[in-house]
N, C-alpha and C positions, 0 to 999 in steps of 0.2 A: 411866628417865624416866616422870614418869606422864603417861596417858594427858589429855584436855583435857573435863572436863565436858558434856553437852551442856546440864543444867540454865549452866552457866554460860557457854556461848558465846549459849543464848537469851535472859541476861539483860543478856550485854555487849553483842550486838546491841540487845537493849530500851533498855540506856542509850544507843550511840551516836544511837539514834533520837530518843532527849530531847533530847539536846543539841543535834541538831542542829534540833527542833525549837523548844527554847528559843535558842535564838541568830536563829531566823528570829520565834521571837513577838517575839524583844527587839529585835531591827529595825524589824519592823515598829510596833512600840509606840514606839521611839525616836521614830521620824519621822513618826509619825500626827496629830502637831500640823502639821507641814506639808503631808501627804499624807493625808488623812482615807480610809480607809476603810470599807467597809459592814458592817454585821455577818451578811449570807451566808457570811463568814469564817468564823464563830464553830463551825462543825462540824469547822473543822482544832482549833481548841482541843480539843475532844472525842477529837479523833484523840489527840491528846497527854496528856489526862486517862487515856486509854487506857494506853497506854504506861509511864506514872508508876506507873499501876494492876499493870500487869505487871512491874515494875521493882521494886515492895516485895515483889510475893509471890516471885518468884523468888530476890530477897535473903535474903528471911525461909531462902527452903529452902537455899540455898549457902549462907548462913550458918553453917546446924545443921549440913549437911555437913561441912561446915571442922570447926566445933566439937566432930563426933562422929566425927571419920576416925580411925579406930586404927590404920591401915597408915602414916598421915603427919600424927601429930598436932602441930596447930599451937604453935608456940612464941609463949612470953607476949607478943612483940613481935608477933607475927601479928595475936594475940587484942585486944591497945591498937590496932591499926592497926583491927583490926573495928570495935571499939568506937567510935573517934573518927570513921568512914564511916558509922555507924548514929547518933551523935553530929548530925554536920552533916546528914546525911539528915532529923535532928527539926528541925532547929532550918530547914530547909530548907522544910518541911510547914509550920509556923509561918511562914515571912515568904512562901509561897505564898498562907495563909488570909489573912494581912493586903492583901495584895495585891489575894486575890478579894474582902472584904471592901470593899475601899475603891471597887471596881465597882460592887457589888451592893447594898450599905447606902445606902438613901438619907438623906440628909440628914446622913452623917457626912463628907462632904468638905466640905458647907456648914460644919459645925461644927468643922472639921480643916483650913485648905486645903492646908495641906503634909504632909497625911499620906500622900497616893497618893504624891509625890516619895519621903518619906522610907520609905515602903513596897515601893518600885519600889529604891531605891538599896540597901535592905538585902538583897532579894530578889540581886540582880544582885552584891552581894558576895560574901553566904552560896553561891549557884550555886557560884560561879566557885571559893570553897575545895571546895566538896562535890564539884566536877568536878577540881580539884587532887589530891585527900586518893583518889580512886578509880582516878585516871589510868592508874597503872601496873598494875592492875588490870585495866580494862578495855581497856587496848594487847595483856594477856596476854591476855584473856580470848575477843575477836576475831583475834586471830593474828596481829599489828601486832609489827614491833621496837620494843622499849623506847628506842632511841635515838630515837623521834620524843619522849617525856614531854617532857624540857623545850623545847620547842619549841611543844609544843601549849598547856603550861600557861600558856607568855610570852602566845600570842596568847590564851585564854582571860583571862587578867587582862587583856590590853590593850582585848579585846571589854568586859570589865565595866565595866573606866574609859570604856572610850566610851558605855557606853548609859547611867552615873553623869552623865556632863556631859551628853549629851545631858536627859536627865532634869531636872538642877537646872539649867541653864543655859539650858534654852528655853522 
């Protein structure tokens, strides 16, 4: 049995930390129409810029690893599985920028007004597969049984349909 990466237990901790920190910005951005916040907040964002930040480079290296192991080299379904977690990971950075975009740009929600919604909804789907497509991944990669994946992935879709309605619906 091999042994368990530390590059890759520091990276599955870095994700569980995303998640759980996007799950708390998507709460609190669900309900901040009801519950207005301050933006003294806005250094936990940072927190989690952080995190996102150590989460690419630690990929990039566990990555290569994987791709350059010659003691357990990965087989082509490994290598599709990579590619489609590095797949949603882009397209994840993409409905992020649209996201921060629709914050930061001014005068493009005036010109948009359903763009933050439909920004916020793609954001909150694309997560929730990029947190599916890595799950069992990062169950392995923190030292979790894989009997919780589907269980965690039910209620991660279930989270994304709630912050989707909450979003269009409020």
């Amino acid at each position: 049995m091999r042994k368990r990466s530390n590059m890759r237990l520091a990276n599955g901790v870095a994700s569980a930390a995303i998640v759980c920190f996007f799950l708390l910005h998507g709460l609190l951005g669900s309900f901040a129409f009801a519950l207005p916040y301050a933006h003294p907040f806005l250094w936990v964002v940072w927190i989690g810029v952080g995190f996102v930040v150590l989460h690419v480079v630690l990929s990039v290296v566990t990555s290569y690893q994987q791709l350059t192991d010659v003691e357990f080299p990965p087989s082509s379904r490994k290598k599709r599985h990579l590619a489609l977690k590095w797949f949603t990971g882009a397209l994840l950075a993409c409905s992020i920028a649209a996201h921060i975009a629709c914050v930061r740009v001014p005068g493009l929600v005036a010109s948009f007004p359903l763009l933050p919604k439909l920004a916020t909804v793609v954001l909150s789907i694309v997560l929730a597969w990029h947190i599916c497509v890595g799950m069992k991944s990062l169950l392995k990669d923190i030292g979790f049984s894989k009997r919780f994946m589907t269980l965690l992935r039910v209620v991660v879709c279930v989270l994304a349909a709630v912050f989707c309605f909450m979003v269009l619906f409020h």
